[in-house]
C-alpha positions as CSV (number, residue, x, y, z in Angstrom):
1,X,45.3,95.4,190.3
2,X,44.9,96.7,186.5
3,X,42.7,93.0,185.8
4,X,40.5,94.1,188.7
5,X,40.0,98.0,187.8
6,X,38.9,96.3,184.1
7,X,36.5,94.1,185.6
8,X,35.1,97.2,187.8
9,X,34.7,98.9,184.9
10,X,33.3,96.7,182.7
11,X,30.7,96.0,185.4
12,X,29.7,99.7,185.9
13,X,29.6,99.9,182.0
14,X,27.2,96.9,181.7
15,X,25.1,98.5,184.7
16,X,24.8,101.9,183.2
17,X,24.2,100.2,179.9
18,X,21.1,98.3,181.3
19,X,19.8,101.5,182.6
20,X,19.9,103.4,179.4
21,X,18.4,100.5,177.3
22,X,16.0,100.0,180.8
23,X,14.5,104.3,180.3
24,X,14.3,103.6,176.4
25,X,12.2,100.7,177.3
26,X,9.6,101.7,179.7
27,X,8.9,105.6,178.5
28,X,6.6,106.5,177.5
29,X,4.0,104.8,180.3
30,X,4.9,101.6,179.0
31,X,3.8,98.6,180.4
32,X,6.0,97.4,182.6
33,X,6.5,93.5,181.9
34,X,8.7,91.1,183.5
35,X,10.0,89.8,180.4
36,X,11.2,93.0,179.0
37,X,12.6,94.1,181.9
38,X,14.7,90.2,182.2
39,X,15.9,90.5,178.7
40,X,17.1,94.1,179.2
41,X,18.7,92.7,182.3
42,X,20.4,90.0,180.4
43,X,21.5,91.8,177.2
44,X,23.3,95.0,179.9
45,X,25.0,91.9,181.7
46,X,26.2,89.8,178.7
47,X,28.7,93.2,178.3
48,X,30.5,91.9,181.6
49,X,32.2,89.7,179.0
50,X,32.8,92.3,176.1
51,X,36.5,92.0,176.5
52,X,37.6,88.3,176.7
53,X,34.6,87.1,174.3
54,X,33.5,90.5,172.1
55,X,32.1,88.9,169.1
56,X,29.9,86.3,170.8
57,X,28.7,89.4,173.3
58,X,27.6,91.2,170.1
59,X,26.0,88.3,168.9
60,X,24.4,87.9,172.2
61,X,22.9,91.1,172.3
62,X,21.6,91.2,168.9
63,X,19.6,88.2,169.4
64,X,18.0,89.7,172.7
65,X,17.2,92.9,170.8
66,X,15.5,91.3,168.0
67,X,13.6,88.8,171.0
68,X,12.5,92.4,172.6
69,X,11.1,93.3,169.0
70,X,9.4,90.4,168.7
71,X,7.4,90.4,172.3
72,X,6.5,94.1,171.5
73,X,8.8,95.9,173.1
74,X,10.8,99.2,171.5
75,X,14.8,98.4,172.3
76,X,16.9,101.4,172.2
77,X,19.6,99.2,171.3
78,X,22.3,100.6,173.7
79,X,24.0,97.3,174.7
80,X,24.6,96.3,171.1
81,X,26.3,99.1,170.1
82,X,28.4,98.8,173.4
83,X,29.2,95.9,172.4
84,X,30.1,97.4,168.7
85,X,32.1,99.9,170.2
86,X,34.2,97.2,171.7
87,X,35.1,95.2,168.9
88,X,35.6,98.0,166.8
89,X,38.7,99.6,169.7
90,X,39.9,96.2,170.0
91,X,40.0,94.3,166.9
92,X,41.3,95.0,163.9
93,X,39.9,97.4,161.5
94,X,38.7,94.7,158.5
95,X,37.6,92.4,161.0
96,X,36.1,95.2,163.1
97,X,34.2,96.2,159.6
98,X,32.8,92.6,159.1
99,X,30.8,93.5,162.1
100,X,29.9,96.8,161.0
101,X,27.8,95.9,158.1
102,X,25.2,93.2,159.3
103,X,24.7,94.7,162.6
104,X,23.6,98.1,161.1
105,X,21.7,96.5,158.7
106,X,19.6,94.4,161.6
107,X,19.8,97.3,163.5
108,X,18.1,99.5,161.0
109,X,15.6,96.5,159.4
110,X,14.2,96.2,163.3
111,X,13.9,99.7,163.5
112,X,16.1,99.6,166.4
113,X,19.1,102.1,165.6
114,X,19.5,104.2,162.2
115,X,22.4,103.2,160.0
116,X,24.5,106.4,160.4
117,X,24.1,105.9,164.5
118,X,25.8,102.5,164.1
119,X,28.3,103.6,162.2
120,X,29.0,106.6,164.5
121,X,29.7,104.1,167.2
122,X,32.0,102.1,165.2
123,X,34.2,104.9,164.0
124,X,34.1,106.2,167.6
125,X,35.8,102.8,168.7
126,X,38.3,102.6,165.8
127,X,39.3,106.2,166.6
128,X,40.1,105.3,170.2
129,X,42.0,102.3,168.9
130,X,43.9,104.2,166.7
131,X,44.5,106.8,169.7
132,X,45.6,103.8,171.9
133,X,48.2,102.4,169.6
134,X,49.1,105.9,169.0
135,X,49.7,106.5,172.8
136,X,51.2,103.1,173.3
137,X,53.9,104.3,170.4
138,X,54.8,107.2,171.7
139,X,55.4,105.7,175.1
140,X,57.7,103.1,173.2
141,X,59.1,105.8,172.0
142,X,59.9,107.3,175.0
143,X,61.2,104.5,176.9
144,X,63.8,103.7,173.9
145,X,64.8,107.5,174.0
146,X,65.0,107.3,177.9
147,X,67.3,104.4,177.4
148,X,69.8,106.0,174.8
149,X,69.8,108.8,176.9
150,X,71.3,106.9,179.9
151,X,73.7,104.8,177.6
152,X,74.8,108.3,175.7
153,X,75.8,109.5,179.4
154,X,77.3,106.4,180.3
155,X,79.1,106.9,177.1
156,X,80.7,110.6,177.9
157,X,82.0,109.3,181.5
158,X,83.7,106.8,180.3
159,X,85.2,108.8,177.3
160,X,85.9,111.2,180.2
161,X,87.7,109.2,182.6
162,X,89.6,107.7,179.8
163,X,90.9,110.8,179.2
164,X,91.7,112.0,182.6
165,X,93.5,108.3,182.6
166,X,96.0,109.4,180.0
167,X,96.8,112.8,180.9
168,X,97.4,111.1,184.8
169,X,99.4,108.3,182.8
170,X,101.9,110.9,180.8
171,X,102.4,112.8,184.4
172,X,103.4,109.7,186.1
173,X,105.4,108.6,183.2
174,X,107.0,112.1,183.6
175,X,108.2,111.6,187.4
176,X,109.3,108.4,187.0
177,X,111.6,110.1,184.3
178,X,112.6,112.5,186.8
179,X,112.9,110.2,189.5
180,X,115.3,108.1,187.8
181,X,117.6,110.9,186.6
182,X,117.6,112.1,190.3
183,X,118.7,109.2,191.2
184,X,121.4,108.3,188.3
185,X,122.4,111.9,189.8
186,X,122.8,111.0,192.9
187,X,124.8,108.2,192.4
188,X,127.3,110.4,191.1
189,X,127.8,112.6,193.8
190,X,126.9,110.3,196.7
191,X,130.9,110.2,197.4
192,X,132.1,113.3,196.7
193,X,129.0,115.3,197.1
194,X,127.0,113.8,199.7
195,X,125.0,116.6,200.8
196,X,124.2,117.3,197.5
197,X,123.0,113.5,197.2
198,X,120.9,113.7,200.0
199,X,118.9,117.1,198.6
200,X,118.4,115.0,195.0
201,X,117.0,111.7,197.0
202,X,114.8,113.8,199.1
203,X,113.6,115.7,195.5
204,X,112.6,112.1,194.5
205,X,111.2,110.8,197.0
206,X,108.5,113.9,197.2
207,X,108.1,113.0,193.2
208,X,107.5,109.3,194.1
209,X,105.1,110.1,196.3
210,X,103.1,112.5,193.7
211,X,103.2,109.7,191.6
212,X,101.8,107.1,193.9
213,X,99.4,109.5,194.3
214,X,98.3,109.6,190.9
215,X,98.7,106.4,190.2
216,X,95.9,105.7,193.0
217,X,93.9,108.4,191.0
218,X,94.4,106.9,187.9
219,X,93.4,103.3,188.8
220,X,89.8,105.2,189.6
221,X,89.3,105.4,186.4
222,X,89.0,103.6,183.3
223,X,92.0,104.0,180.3
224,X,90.8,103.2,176.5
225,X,93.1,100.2,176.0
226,X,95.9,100.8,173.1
227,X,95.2,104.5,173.0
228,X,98.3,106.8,172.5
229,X,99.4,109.2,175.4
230,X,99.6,112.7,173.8
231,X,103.2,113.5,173.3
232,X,102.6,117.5,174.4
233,X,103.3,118.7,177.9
234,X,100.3,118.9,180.0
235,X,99.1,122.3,180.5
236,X,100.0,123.3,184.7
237,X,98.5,126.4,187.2
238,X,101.5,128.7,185.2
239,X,99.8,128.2,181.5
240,X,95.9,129.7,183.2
241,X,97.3,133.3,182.5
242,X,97.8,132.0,178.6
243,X,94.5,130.1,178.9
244,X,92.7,133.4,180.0
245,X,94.5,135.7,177.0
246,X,94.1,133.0,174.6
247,X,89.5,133.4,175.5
248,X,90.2,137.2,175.9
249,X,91.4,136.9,172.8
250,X,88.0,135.4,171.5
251,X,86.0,137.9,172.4
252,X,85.3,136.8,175.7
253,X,85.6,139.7,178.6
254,X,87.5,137.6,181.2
255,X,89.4,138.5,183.9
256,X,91.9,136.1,186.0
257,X,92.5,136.6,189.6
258,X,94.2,135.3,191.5
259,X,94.3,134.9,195.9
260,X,96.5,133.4,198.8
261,X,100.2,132.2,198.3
262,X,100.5,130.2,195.2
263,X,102.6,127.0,196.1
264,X,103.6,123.8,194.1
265,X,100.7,121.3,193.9
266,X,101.0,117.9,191.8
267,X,100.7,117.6,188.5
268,X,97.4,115.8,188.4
269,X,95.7,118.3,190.7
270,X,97.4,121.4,188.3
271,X,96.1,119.9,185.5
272,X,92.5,119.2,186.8
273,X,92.5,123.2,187.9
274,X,93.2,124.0,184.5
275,X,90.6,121.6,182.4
276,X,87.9,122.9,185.0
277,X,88.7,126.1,183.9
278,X,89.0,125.7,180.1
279,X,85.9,123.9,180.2
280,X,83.7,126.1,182.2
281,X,84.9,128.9,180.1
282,X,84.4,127.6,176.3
283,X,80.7,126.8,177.7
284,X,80.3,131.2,178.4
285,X,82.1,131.5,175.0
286,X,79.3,129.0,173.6
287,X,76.3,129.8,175.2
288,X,76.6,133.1,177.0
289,X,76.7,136.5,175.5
290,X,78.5,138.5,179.1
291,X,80.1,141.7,179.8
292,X,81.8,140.1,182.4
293,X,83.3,137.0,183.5
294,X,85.8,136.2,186.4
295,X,88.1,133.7,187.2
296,X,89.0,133.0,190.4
297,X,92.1,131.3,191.8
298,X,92.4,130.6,195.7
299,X,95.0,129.0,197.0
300,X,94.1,127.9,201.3
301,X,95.5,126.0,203.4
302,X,94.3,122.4,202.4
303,X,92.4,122.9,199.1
304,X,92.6,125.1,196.1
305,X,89.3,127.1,194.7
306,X,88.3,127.9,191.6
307,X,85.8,129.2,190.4
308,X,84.4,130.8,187.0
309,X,81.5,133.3,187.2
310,X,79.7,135.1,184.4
311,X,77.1,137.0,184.1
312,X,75.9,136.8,180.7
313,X,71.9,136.6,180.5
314,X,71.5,136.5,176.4
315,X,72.4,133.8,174.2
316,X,71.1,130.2,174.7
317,X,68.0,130.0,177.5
318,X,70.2,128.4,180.5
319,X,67.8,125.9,181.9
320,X,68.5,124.0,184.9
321,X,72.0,122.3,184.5
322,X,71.7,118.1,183.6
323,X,74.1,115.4,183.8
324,X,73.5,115.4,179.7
325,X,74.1,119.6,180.3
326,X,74.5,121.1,176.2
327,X,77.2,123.6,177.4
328,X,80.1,121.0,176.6
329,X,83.1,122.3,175.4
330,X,84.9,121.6,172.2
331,X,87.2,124.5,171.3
332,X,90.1,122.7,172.3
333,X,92.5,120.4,171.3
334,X,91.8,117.9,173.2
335,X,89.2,115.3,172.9
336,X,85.8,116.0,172.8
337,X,84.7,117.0,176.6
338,X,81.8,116.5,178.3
339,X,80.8,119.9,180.0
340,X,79.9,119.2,183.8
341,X,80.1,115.7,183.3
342,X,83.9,116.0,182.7
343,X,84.4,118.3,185.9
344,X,82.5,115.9,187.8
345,X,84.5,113.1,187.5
346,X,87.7,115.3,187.5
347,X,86.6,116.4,190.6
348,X,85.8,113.2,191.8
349,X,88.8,111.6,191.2
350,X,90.5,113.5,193.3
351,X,88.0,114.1,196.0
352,X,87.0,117.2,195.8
353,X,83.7,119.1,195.6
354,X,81.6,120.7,192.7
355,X,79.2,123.5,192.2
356,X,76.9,124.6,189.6
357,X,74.3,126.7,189.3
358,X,72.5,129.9,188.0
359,X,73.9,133.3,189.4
360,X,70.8,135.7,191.5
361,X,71.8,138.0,188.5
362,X,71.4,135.5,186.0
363,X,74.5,134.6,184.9
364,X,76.1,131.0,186.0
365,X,78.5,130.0,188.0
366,X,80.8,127.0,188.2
367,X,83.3,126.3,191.2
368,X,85.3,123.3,192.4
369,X,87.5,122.3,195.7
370,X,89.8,120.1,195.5
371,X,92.1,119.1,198.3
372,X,95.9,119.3,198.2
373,X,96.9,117.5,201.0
374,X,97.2,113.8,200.2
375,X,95.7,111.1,197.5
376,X,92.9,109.2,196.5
């Protein structure tokens, strides 16, 4: 399709070409003679060719010039500076200059074209070659950017579920612990006590269930191999009133609230909750300058909400939120996160749902469900 729109082209610039030289020709009440007319003819269609065979075209249309000088005739001398033009956009420079200098000199010994016209035209084509390759670099440019754009992403999600793989791996490791003690426990009373050894079984078996769970959650993602479990306990829903004082602190106006019966969720799902949260709120302490922000806790039936709201309008212009979104968060001690890419996967991992999105005030908002009520 391109070859063909070329050739189009090339044809309606060898027809408009004949044309001009054809008015420059017969003005005047010149006489109209079939040879003039035929050469014309000729020289306007040799430019069908300008692109696979330049040089020889230029050549052509010189000779058929200086042929129309010779019979009489007054050439404007249109399809040799056509023909100019092309070498000159698609050559290079020093070659493009060779042809320059004899062809305005012919030019301007038959009295055909003045020297500065000529060279007009050839700085005319060298400028648009030099505008081509300009073009043609910066769309390089762009497509290499493009590209390290997608790899940097693909980067952060798997630095991201990495991480999310080694907090899930220190809270498995941590039932397991439990588990076993429970049952070393009740092995101890399962004689003497055995009511007592039946409440400790049933306590491990709901753990070994939460673990399953999160083990199913952490085979979703990926886990940097040889990479050390941090030895800290993971923050839980009971640390967010600490989290909240701890940005208060900061500077940051935030309020925690919190709505429906709070209840024990697993430790994965606790921990997500809470690195939503941090997350979403070192992005207002980053890039948001409001009087007000709220956190909002809901506890329902099958899923717990939350949600963090602000309605901050100065600072950083909030543009439409990316998948490479700026607002990351790095206050913590934690890795470096990702902003919303982080919560994505987070929220993917365990099902759930995500929000995002400018407030009708002009603050932002950021909310997640997730489910409690079975795994991955």
């Amino acid at each position: 399709m391109t070859i063909r729109r070329g050739l189009v082209f090339d044809l309606a610039v060898a027809v408009a070409a004949t044309i001009a030289e054809l008015s420059l020709l017969l003005n005047d009440d010149h006489t109209v003679r079939m040879s003039t007319v035929l050469l014309a003819a000729v020289s306007g269609g040799a430019l069908t060719a300008r692109r696979r065979t330049p040089w020889v075209v230029l050549l052509a249309t010189l000779a058929l010039a200086a042929a129309l000088v010779a019979t009489g005739d007054a050439p404007g001398g249109v399809p040799v500076l056509v023909a100019l033009f092309t070498i000159a956009e698609g050559d290079d420079w020093r070659r493009a200059l060779v042809a320059l200098v004899p062809t305005a000199v012919l030019l301007a010994a038959l009295s055909i074209v003045s020297v500065p016209v000529t060279a007009a035209v050839w700085a005319l084509g060298a400028y648009a070659r030099t505008r081509r390759r300009y073009v043609r670099m910066l769309e390089d440019r762009a497509e290499d950017l493009q590209r390290e754009r997608e790899q940097l992403a693909r980067i952060a999600v798997h630095e991201e579920r990495a991480s999310i793989a080694r907090e899930l791996h220190d809270i498995v490791a941590h039932s397991v612990t439990v588990m076993l003690l429970g049952v070393r426990g009740a092995r101890d009373v399962l004689q003497t006590r055995p009511d007592r050894a039946d409440e400790t079984l049933a306590r491990v078996e709901t753990s070994g269930e939460q673990s399953l769970a999160e083990l199913r959650r952490m085979l979703t993602v990926l886990r940097v191999p040889g990479a050390a479990a941090d030895s800290r306990p993971m923050p839980a829903l009971t640390d967010l009133d600490e989290l909240v004082g701890d940005y208060r602190a900061a500077g940051l106006p935030v309020e925690l609230r919190v709505t429906g019966e709070p209840r024990a969720l697993s430790g994965g799902l606790e921990l997500s909750v809470y690195r939503i949260t941090e997350e979403a709120l070192t992005n207002v302490l980053k890039h948001a300058r409001p009087s007000r922000v709220t956190v909002t806790l809901a506890y329902r039936d099958a899923s717990i909400d939350v949600a963090v709201t602000d309605d901050g309008t100065a600072g950083l212009a909030r543009a439409p939120v990316l998948d490479d979104d700026p607002r990351d968060a790095s206050m913590t001690s934690e890795p470096a996160r990702h902003g919303l890419v982080g919560m994505r996967e987070r929220v993917a991992a365990l099902g759930g749902e995500l929000e995002f999105g400018h407030t009708p005030g002009g603050g932002f908002r950021v909310a997640a469900r997730l489910p409690t009520g079975g795994g991955v």
